[in-house]
Each structure stands twice: as structure tokens, then as C-alpha cells.
C-alpha positions in Angstrom: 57.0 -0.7 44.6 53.7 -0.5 46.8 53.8 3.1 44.5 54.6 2.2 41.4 52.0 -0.4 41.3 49.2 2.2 42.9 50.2 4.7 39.8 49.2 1.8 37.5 46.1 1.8 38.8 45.3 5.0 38.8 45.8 5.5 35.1 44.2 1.9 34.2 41.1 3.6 36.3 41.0 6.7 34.4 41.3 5.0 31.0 38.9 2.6 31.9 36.7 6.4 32.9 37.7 7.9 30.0 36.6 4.5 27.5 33.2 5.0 29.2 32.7 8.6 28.7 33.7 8.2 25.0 31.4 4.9 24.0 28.7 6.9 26.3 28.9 10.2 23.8 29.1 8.2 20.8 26.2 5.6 22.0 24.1 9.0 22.1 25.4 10.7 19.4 24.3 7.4 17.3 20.9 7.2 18.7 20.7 10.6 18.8 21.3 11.1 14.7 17.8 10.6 13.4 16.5 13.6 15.3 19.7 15.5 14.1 18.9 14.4 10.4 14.9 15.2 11.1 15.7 19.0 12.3 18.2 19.3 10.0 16.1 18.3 7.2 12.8 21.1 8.6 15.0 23.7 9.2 16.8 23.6 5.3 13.2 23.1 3.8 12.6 27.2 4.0 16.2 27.8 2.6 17.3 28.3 -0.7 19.8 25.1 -0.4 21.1 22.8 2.1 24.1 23.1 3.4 27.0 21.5 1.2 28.3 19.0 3.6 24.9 17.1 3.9 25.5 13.8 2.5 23.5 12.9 -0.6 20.5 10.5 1.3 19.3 13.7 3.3 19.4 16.0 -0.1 17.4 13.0 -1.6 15.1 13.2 0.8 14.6 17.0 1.3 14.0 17.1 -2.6 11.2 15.0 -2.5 9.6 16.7 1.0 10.1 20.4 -0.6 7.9 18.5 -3.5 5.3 17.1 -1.4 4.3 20.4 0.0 3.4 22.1 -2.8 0.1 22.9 -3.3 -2.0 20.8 -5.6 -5.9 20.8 -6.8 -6.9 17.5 -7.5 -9.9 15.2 -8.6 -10.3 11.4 -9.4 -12.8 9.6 -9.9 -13.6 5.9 -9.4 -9.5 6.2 -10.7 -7.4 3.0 -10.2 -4.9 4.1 -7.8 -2.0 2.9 -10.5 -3.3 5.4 -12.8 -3.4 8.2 -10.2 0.2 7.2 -9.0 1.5 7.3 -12.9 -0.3 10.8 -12.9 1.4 11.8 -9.7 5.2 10.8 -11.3 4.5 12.8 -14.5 3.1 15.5 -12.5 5.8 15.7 -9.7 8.6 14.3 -11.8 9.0 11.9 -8.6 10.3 8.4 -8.6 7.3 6.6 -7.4 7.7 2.6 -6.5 5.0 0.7 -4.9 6.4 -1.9 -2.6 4.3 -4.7 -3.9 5.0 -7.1 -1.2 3.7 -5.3 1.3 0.8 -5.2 -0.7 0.5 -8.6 -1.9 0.5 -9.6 1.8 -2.3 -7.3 2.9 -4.1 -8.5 0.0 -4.4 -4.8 -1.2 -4.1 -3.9 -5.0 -3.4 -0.7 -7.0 -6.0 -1.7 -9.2 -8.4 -0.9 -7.2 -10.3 2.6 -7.6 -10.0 5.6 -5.2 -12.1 9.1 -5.4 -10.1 12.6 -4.1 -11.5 16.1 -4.5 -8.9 18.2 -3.1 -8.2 21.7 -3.5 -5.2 23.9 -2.9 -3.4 21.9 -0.4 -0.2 20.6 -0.1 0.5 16.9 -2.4 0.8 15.2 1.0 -2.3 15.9 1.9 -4.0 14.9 -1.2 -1.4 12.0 -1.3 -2.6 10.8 2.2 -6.4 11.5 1.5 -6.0 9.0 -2.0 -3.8 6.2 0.0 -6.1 6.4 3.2 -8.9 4.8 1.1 -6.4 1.7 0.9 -5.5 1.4 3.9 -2.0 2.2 2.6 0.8 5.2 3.6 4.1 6.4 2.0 7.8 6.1 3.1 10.8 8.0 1.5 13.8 5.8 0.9 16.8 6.6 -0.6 14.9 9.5 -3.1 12.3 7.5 -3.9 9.0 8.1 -2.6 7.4 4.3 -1.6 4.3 3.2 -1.4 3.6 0.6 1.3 0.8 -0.2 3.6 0.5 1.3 6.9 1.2 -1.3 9.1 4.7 -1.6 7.0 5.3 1.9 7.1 5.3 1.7 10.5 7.3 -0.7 11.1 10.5 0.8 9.1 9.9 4.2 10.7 10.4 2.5 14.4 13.3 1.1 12.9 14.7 4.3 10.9 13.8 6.6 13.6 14.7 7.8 17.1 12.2 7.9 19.8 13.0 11.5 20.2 12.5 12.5 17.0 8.9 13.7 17.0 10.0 16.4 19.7 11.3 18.4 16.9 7.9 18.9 15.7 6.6 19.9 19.0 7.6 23.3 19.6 7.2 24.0 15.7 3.8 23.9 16.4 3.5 27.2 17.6 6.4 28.5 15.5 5.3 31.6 13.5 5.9 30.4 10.2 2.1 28.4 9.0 4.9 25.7 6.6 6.7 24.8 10.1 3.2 24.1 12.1 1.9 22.0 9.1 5.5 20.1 9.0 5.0 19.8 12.6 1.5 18.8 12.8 2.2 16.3 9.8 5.1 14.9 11.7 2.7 14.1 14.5 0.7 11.6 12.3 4.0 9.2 12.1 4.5 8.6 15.4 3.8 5.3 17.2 2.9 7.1 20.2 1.6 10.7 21.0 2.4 12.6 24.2 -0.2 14.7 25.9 1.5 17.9 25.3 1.4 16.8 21.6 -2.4 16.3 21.6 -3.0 19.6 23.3 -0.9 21.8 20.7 -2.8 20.0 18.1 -6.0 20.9 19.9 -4.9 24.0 19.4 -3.6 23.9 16.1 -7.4 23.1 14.7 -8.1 26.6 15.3 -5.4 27.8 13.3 -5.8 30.2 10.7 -4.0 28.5 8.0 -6.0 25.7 6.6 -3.3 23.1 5.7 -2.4 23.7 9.3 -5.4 22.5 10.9 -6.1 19.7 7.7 -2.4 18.3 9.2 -3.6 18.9 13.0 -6.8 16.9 12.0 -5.7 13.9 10.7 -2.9 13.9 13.1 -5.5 13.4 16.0 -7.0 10.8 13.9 -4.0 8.6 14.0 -3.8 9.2 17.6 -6.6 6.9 17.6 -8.1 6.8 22.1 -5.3 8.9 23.2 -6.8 11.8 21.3 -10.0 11.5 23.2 -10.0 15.0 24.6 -10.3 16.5 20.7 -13.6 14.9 20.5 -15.3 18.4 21.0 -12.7 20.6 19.1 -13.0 17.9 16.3 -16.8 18.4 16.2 -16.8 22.2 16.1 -14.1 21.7 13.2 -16.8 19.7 10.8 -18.8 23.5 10.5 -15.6 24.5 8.7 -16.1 26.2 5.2 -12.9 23.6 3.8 -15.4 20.2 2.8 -12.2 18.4 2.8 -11.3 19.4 6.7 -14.8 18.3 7.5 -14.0 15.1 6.2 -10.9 14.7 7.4 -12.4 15.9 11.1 -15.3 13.1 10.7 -12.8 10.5 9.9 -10.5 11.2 12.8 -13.7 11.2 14.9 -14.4 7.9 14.1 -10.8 6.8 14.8 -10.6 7.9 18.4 -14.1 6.6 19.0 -16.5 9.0 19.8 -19.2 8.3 22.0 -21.7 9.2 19.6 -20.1 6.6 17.0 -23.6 6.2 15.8 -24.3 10.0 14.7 -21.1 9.5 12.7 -21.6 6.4 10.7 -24.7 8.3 9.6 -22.5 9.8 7.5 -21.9 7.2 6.1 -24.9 7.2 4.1 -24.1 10.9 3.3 -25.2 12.0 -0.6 -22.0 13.2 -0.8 -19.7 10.0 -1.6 -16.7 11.2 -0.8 -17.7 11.9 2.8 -19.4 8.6 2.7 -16.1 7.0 1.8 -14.4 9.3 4.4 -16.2 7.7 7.5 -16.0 3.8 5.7 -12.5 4.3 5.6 -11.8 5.2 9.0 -14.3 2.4 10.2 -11.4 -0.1 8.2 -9.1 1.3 10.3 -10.6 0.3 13.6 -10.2 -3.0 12.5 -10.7 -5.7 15.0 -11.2 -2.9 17.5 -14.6 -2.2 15.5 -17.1 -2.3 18.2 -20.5 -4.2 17.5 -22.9 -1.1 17.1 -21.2 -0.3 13.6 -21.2 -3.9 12.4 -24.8 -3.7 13.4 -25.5 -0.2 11.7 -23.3 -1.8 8.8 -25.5 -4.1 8.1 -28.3 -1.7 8.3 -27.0 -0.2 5.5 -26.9 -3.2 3.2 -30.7 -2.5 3.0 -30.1 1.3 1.9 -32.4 2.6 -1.3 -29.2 3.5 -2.7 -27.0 0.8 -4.3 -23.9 2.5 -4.0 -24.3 3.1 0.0 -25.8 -0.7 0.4 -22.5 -1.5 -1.6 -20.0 0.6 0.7 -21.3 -1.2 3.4 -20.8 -4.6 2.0 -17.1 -3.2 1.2 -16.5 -2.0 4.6 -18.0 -5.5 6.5 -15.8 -7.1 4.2 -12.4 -5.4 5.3 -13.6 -6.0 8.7 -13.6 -9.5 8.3 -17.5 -9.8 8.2 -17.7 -10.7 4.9 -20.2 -13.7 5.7 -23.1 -11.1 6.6 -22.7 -9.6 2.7 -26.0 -11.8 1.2 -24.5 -12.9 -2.3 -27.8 -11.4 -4.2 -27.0 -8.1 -3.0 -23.8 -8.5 -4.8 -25.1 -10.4 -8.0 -27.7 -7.5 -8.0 -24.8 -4.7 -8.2 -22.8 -5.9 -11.0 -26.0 -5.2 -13.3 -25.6 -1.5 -12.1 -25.2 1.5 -14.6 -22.6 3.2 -11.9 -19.4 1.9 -12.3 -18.3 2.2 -8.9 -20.8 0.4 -7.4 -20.0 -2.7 -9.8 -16.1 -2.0 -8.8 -16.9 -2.6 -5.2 -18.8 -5.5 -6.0 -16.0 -7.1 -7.8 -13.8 -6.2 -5.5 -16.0 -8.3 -2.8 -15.8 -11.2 -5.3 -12.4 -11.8 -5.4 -11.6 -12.1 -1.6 -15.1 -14.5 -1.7 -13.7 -18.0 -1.2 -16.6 -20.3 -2.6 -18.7 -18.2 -4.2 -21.9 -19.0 -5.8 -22.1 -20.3 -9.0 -24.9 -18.0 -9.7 -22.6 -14.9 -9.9 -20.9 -16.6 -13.2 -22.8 -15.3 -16.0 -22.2 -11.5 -14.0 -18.5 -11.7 -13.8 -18.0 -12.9 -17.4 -20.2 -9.9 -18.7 -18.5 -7.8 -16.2 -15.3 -8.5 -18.4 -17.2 -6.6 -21.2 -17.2 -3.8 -18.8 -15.8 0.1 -20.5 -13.9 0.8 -16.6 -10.4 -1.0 -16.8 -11.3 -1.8 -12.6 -14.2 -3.9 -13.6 -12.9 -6.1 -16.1 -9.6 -6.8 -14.3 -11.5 -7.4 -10.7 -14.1 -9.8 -13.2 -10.6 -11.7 -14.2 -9.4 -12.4 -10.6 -12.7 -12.9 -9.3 -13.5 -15.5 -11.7 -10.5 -17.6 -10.2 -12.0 -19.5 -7.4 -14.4 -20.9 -9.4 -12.1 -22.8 -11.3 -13.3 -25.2 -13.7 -17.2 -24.9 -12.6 -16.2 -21.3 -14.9 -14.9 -23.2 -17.6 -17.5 -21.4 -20.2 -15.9 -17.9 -19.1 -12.5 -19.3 -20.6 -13.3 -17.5 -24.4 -13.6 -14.2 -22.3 -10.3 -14.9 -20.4 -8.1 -15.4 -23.7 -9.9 -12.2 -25.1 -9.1 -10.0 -22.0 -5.2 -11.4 -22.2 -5.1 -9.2 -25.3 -6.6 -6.2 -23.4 -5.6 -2.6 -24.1 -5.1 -2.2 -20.4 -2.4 -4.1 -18.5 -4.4 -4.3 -15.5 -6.8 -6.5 -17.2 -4.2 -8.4 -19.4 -2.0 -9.3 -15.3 -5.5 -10.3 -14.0 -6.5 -12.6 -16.9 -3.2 -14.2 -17.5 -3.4 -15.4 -13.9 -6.7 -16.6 -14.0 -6.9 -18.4 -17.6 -4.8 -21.7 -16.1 -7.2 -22.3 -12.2 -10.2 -22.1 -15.1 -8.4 -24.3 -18.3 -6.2 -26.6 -16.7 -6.0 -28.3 -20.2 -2.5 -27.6 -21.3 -3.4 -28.3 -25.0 -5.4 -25.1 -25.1 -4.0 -23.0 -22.4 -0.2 -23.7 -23.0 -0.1 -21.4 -26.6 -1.9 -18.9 -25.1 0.7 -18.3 -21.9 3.7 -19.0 -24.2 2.4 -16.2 -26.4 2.0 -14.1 -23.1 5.5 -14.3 -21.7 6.6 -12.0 -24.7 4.0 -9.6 -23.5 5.2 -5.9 -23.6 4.4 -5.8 -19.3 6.9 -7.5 -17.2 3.5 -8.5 -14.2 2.0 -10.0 -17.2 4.9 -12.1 -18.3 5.8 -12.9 -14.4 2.0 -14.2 -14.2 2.3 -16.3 -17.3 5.6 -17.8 -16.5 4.3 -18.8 -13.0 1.3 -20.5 -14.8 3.1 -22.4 -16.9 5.2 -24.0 -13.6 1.9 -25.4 -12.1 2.1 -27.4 -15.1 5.4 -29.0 -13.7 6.1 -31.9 -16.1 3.6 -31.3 -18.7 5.0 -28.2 -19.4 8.1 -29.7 -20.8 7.9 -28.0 -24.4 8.0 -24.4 -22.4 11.8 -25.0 -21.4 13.0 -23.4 -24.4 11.0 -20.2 -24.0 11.9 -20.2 -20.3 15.4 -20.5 -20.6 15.4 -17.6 -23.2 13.6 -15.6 -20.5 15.9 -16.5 -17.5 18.5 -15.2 -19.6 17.2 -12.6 -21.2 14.4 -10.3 -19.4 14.6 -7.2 -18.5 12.9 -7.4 -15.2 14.6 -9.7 -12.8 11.7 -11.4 -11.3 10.8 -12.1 -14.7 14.0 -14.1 -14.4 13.5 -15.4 -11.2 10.5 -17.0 -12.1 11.1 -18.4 -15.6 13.9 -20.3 -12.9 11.5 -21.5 -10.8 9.3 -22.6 -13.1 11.8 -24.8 -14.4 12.1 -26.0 -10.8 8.4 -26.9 -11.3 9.0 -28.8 -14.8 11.4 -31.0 -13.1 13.5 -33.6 -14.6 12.5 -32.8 -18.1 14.0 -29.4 -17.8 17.6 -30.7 -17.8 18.7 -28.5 -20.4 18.0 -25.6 -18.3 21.2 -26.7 -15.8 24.0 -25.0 -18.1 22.4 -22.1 -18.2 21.0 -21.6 -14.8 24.9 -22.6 -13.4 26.1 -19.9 -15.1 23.6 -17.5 -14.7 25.6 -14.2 -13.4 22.1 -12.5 -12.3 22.9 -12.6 -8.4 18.9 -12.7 -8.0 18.9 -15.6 -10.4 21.8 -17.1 -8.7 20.0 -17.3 -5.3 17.4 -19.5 -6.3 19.7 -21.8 -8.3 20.4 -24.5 -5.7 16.5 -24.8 -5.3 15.7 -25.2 -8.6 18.2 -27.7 -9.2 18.0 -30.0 -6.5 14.3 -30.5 -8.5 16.0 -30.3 -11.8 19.5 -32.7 -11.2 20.8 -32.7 -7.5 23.7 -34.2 -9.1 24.3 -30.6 -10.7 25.1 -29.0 -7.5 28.3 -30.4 -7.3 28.7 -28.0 -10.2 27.9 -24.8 -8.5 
């Protein structure tokens, strides 16, 4: 018996072993499958095709990377990044989606213009150049190439990604082929953290004799931010580099890590070439709250400069550092009478995030809706808003710039036309004729006017109900439901329709919207 019973335990025990083993190997095989897809993925890039039992996300994906690295020449000027992005899909033939949440939430804007001069390198590069000036990065999901902003970028590549995945780019930084030590190097700009074995081989790298190779090794440093502060020197010697966009990229990253001679750099600031000038304010946004006093000092220098355009990229840059109080409203009053258009966009683009601005800036803004840049007029629409009705003689200029050519200008003004007319009379007509506008943001923005009606808005139910049911975009329909929330009571012929509604995005926000509607209608659902 006494052997029986010691048999039983034996195998028990070595089940019990062999249950380990197997949830050990697949615990590592699961957290080991981003780095299998990541090498996977760089090693098929120089091959005709993958391999045919790679599942579809990974061919996704590789299609849209082998696309990225061709090489591109580009130049935009003072361009709204929307328009460069609509280039870039009819260029690329790329899906392109901006994730507009992540946006909104930043408070950043396509609409705003960005400057690239960029030759022969790979669309990544160029692509990273354009959305650095924003603050913003790009994710591939699913075949689709996203743009996001960088704090959210980050975020879903911890979560996508292994820990160990950036050690597939480390030895491909001395790999023989230049398109594996760019991958490599590029690879080395996504990760959260960056070894000391990394940062040497991308010292190394910026002496490379391909220049997309030491572009990637560059930036990649840059990103590092303090933990890159042995490139300081190798960085420096980089700026004599005959590639202007390496020595940009080079003073930029300087900036990042922090160089000790921070205020030789921001000289460069006032630099007569503007795209270097934009180069070092743009890494200075980075830095963030980690900006150390000397540049908001030197910032504010600046603000003083002969030049209007450099006194202007210095009222931008305090601005995104949260210094916006030290920008004296005259100086921006002053810019919006300017012949160059991109001074009066960064003007207008200080305006809107302005809380209480002064009234004085009125009569500017409503003849910067006149403007012939697209930028200007929409950034004159939004930044008339917080004025409200002390604006209420800009309201003529609204209603024209709803039926704008542009459907920058048309979003903007739809949005601002009810915080500056809150006289439903007038303003009603106008937003009911907007919701059939041929730009789903426009529609969305005069929908969501028409709710801070509530009540008054009772003769919109009709059109809303039409446009829950019927749009083509779903947060159209979303909010023509919510703004029949916002109606209340007087929207009870909405309850049929929004019961059955079989749009599942609809359908989540039913129970809301009804308990504002009829609660008794729940019982219904």
C-alpha cells in the first residue's frame, strides 16, 4: 500500500513539473512574440515577399514599412498639416487616419501649418520631420498608418511591444547592409528607454557613410533625451555636415539632451533660415516642463527681435510651454497686420488657446477672416470664440466663412457662430442649413450647436432624427442623438426612432439620451 500510494506521488510530482515547464514555455513564448513579429517583419523587408504563413496583420504592416522607406524629396510651406497628410495618401496610396482624440485632448490641430524641406530621404524621415513640428508621431495599426500624438504613441507601443524588442535593432546597427542600420537606428527612437550599448552604436552610427543612416542615428539620440549626454560632442561635429537637414536634425537633438551650451543653441533660433529656427523651437516644446529658466529668459529675449516672424516663434514656443502670460497682447495684435502669412498663422494660433483675450484684437481677427491662407481664416474663426458676445459685430463674417471653399474654415466657423449669436432666431437657419453640409466635422459641429440650445431648439428634432438615421458618418449620428438628449422633453418623437436604432454606436448612447428625453422609455429598451 505504503507503495502504491508513494507511486501516486511521484507521477502527481512530475505532472505537476511537467504543467510548470509547459505554462513556463508558453508564458515566454507569449511575451516573447513581439520581438519574433519585430525581426520577422526587418528581415522580410529586403525580400521579394514574406513568407506565406505570416498572418495578414504582419503583411499589413510590412506593406506600409517597405512604403515608408522609400525615398522622397519634399517641400511645404506654411502647409496645413491636413493638406500635407491628403498629399501623402495620394502620393503613397496609404490609408492615412488621424486619431483625433488624441488630438483633441492635446489641444493640437491638423489645421495648423507645418514647413519641411527634405531631400532624398526615406518618407519616414520626412514624415517625422513634418509631425515633430506638432508635437505629434505615427503608429501602424492594423494597415493603417495613424497619426497620434507622441505621448499616445507611446503609450500603445509599451502596450503592443515587448521590452526586448528594441535588441533586434541593436546588432543591425553594424550590419553591412546601410537599409538594416537605418531600420535599426530608426527603431531606437521608439523606445521608452535606451541602453548604453545602444547610445554608443548610435555614436557611432553618426559617422556613417550613408546619410539616412546617420539622419535615423541623429534623431534617435534626440529622443534619448539626458541619457544621450555623451553624443553631445559627436552631435556637434555632425552640424558641419554638407545634409542641412542632418544639421537640423543634429541641433534639435542637441537641444533635447540639454547641452550645456543650451544658450549657443537657442541662437539658432533666430537663424535666417526658418526651418532651422523652427528646428530648435520645436525641440524646446519638447522639453516641456523640463524647460530650464535660461531659455524662457532667452525666449522672451526674442519677443523683442527686429524680425516679426522670430519675435512670433518665440511667442509660439512660450506658449506651448505654458508661458503664455509673458506674450504682451500688442505683440500679437501687431502680427496679424503682417504681409507674411505665417507670422499671422502663429498669431492666430496664440489666440485661440488665449482665454480672456483683449477686446482690442477684435477688429484683427474679423479681418483675419478675409485672409487668402485657409490657416488664417479658420484659426480667426476659433479664435474669435472666447469672446463671445462682446464679438457679436464679427457674426456677418462667421455666416460668410460657414459657406467657405475650404472645410477647415467652414468646421471652425460653424463652431464658433452659436458662443458669438446665442439668438436662436438668427443662428438656428443658419446651423440647420449646415448639418446637410457636404463635410461630416462640419455637420458634427453644427449638430452639437444646435444641443446647447436644449429646449429652444425644439423645431431641429425633425432634422436630427433624419440625421441619426441617416448619416453617413457615425458620430454624425451619435451626436444628432445627443443633441436630442440636450432638447429634452420636447424631443419625444425622437424615442421610436432612437429605440430602434440598429447603429451599435447609436445604441450605446441611447439609455443617456433617453433618461433626458422619457425615462419612462427605458422600459422599452
Amino acid at each position: 500500500m505504503r507503495e502504491h500510494l508513494s507511486r501516486i506521488a511521484r507521477r502527481v510530482l512530475f505532472g505537476t513539473l511537467w504543467l510548470a515547464v509547459l505554462a513556463v514555455v508558453s508564458i515566454t513564448a507569449w511575451c516573447l512574440r513581439p520581438l519574433a513579429r519585430e525581426y520577422s517583419i526587418r528581415e522580410a523587408m529586403s525580400r521579394p515577399s514574406p513568407p506565406s504563413w505570416w498572418p495578414a496583420a504582419w503583411r499589413q504592416e510590412l506593406k506600409v514599412r517597405q512604403k515608408l522607406r522609400q525615398p522622397v524629396s519634399l517641400e511645404f510651406v506654411e502647409t496645413p498639416l491636413s493638406d500635407v497628410l491628403d498629399f501623402l495618401r495620394d502620393f503613397t496610396d496609404l490609408e492615412v487616419r488621424v486619431d483625433e482624440l488624441s488630438l483633441t485632448q492635446a489641444n493640437a490641430s491638423t489645421d495648423v501649418p507645418v514647413s519641411v524641406y527634405i531631400g532624398a530621404y526615406t518618407l519616414r524621415s520626412a514624415l517625422r520631420v513634418i509631425l515633430d513640428q506638432q508635437d505629434l508621431s505615427y503608429l501602424i495599426e492594423d494597415g493603417t498608418l495613424v497619426i497620434t500624438t507622441k505621448t499616445a504613441a507611446r503609450a500603445r507601443l509599451t502596450t503592443q511591444t515587448s521590452p526586448a524588442t528594441p535588441l533586434v535593432g541593436v546588432p543591425w546597427l553594424r550590419d553591412s547592409n546601410h537599409e538594416r542600420r537605418s531600420e535599426a537606428a530608426f527603431a531606437m527612437a521608439h523606445t521608452t528607454t535606451t541602453s548604453r550599448t545602444a547610445v554608443v552604436l548610435l555614436i557611432e552610427a553618426l559617422k556613417d557613410r550613408d546619410k539616412q543612416v546617420r539622419f535615423d542615428a541623429a534623431y534617435a539620440l534626440g529622443e534619448a533625451g539626458g541619457a544621450a549626454s555623451d553624443a553631445v560632442q559627436s552631435l556637434s561635429d555632425l552640424r558641419r555636415d554638407d545634409e542641412k537637414a542632418i544639421d537640423r536634425v543634429a541641433l534639435s537633438s542637441l537641444v533635447k539632451i540639454g547641452d550645456s551650451s543650451l544658450q549657443l543653441l537657442l541662437s539658432a533660433m533666430e537663424d535666417s533660415d526658418r526651418l532651422t529656427a523652427i528646428s530648435v523651437a520645436n525641440a524646446v516644446t519638447e522639453l516641456g516642463t523640463r524647460a530650464p529658466e535660461e531659455v524662457i529668459s532667452y525666449l522672451i529675449e526674442v519677443l523683442d527681435s527686429e524680425s516679426v516672424f522670430h519675435r512670433m516663434l518665440a511667442a509660439q514656443t512660450l506658449g506651448q510651454l505654458g508661458q503664455r502670460s509673458k506674450v504682451p497682447m500688442p505683440v500679437l495684435i501687431l502680427a496679424l497686420d503682417e504681409s507674411d502669412h505665417q507670422t499671422r498663422s502663429m498669431a492666430i494660433g496664440l489666440f485661440v488657446k488665449i482665454d480672456h483675450p483683449g477686446d482690442r484684437s477684435i477688429p484683427a481677427l474679423i479681418e483675419a477672416l478675409h485672409d487668402d491662407k485657409p490657416a488664417v481664416r479658420s484659426g480667426a474663426a476659433l479664435a474669435l470664440r472666447p469672446f463671445g458676445l462682446v464679438a457679436a459685430n464679427a457674426v456677418p463674417a462667421i455666416i460668410e466663412a460657414m459657406h467657405d471653399k475650404n472645410v477647415e474654415v467652414r468646421r471652425a466657423a460653424t463652431r464658433t457662430l452659436v458662443d458669438l449669436s446665442p439668438w436662436i432666431d438668427t443662428t438656428l437657419p443658419l446651423l440647420l442649413n449646415a448639418i446637410h453640409d457636404d463635410d461630416g466635422h462640419v455637420r458634427a459641429g453644427a449638430i452639437q450647436s444646435i444641443g446647447k440650445f436644449g429646449h429652444a431648439a425644439h423645431e431641429a428634432v425633425p432634422e436630427l432624427i433624419e440625421s441619426m438615421l441617416h448619416d453617413r458618418e457615425w458620430f454624425v449620428r451619435v451626436d444628432s442623438a445627443k443633441a436630442l438628449g440636450e432638447i429634452g422633453p420636447a424631443a419625444r418623437a425622437a424615442v421610436p426612432a432612437l429605440i430602434n436604432s440598429g447603429h451599435p454606436n447609436v445604441r450605446d448612447v441611447v439609455p443617456e439620451v433617453l433618461k433626458k428625453i422619457d425615462p419612462s422609455a427605458l422600459n422599452r429598451l
